[in-house]
Every structure is written in C-alpha cells, then in structure tokens.
FIKEZA-815797 format. One record per residue (C-alpha): residue in one letter; x negated, y, z negated. Coordinates in steps of 0.02 Angstrom, whole numbers, plus 50000, padded with zeros to 5 digits. Each point is the difference from the previous one (the first is absolute). Layout:
+----+-------+-------+-------+
| aa |     x |     y |     z |
+----+-------+-------+-------+
|  A |     X |     Y |     Z |
...
+----+-------+-------+-------+
This chain:
+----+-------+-------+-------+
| aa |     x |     y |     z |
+----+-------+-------+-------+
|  X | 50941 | 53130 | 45473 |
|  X | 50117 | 49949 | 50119 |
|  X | 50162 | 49960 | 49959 |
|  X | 50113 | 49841 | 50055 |
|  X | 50147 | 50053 | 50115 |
|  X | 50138 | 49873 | 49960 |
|  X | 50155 | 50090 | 50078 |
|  X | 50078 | 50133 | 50065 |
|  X | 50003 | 50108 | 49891 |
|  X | 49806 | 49979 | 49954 |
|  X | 49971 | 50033 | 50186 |
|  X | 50089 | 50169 | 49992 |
|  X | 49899 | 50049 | 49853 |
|  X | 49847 | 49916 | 50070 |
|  X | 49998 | 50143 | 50141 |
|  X | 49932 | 49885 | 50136 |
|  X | 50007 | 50034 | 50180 |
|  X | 50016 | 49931 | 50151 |
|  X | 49820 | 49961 | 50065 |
|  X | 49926 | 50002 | 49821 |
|  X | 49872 | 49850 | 49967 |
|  X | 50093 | 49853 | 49874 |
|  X | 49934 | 49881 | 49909 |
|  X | 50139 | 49822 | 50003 |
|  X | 50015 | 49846 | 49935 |
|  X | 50142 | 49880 | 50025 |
|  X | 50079 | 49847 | 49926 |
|  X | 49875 | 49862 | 50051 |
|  X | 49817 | 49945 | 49964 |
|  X | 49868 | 50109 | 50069 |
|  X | 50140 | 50131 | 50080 |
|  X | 49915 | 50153 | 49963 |
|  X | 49911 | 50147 | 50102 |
|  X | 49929 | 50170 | 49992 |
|  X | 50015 | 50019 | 50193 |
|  X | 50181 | 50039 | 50006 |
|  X | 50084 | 50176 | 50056 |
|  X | 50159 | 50045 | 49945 |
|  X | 50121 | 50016 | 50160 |
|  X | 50162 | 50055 | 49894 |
|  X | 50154 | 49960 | 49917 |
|  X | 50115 | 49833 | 50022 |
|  X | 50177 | 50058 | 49981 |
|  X | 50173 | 49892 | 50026 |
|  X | 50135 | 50112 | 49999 |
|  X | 49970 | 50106 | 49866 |
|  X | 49873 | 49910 | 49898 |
|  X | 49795 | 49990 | 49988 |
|  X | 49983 | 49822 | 50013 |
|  X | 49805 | 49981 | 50015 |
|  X | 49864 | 50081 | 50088 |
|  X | 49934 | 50013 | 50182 |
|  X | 49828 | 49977 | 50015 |
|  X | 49861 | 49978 | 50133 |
|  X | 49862 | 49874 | 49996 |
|  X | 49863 | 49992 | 50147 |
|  X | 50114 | 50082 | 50112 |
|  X | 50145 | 49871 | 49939 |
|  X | 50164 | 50088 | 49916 |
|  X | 50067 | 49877 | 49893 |
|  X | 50188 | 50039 | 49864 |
|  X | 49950 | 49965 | 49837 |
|  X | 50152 | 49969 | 49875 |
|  X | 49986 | 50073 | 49811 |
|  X | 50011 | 49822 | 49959 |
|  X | 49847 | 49929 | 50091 |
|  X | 49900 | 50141 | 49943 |
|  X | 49884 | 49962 | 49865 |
|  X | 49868 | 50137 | 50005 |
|  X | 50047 | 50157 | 50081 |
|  X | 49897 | 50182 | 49983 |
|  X | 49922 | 50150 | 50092 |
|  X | 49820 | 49982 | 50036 |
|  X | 49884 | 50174 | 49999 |
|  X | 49970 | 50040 | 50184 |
|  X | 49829 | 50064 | 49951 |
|  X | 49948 | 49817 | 49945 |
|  X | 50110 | 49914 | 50171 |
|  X | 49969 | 50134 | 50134 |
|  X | 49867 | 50027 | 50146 |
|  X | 49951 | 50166 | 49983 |
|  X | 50060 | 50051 | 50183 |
|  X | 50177 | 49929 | 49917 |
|  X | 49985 | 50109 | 49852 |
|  X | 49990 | 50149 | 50100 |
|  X | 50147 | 49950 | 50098 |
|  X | 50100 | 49993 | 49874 |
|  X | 49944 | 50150 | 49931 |
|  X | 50048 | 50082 | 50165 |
|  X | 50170 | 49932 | 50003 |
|  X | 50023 | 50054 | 49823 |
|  X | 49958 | 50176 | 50035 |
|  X | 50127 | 50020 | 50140 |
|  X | 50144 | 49938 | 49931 |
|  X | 49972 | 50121 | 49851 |
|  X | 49899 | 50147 | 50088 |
|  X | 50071 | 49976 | 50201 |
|  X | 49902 | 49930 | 50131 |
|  X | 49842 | 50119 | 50037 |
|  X | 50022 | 50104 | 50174 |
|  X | 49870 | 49956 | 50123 |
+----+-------+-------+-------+
C-alpha cells in the first residue's frame, strides 16, 4: 500500500528517486495524475520546500503546501518494458560499474 508523502522528511524515508514514476494530486478539483515523474528536490537555502516533478515532458515546483496526494508508484505497473530494462541497466552500473565492451 502506498504511503502518502507529506514532507520532507517522509520523502527521505520514502526512498524515491529521481526518475521514479509518482502518483500527485494537488489543491484543486480534478488535480490529480498517475503520469507524473519525479524530477527532484525543491530546496531554498537550506530547506525542502516541495517537490520537482515532471508531467508530459512539463517540470513543474510543487510546494508541501499544495500537495495533497503525494506517493511512489511500482514501476512494474507504470513502465514500458524497454523502460524497465533501462532502468535496470542503469541500476546495475552505478552499483556493479559500467560493463566493458
């Protein structure tokens, strides 16, 4: 069961990364989509102030106080498979090394 991700400190636990497939919903009727990607972190000075997430192709700054609904989707459930398997790839070098040709 997914679990809401209402601040900061939820996203650290949360484990999210950069690229990862997001469900969001925002203050507003009818503000809600499972086609978002999240793009990162929105930080003033020294603070997490929100989210950074892309939509379409759109990067939009989301801040913790607009956010209504906020969690991780399963890539297996949001991914094409040729995506899967690049992501897989990318996983395995950053822990294994790139593969020599």
């Amino acid at each position: 069961m997914p679990r809401n991700i209402k601040n900061a400190h939820d996203l650290e636990k949360s484990g999210i990364l950069k690229g990862d497939p997001v469900h969001i919903g925002v203050a507003g009727p009818g503000q809600a989509t499972n086609d978002a990607i999240f793009a990162g972190r929105l930080v003033e000075g020294n603070e997490v102030v929100g989210i950074k997430i892309t939509i379409r192709g759109a990067e939009k700054d989301v801040l913790w106080a607009d956010l209504i609904e906020f969690w991780q989707l399963p890539t297996t459930l949001c991914l094409s498979e040729p995506q899967k398997v690049h992501r897989l790839d990318t996983y395995r070098d950053r822990i294994y090394g790139p593969e020599e040709p």
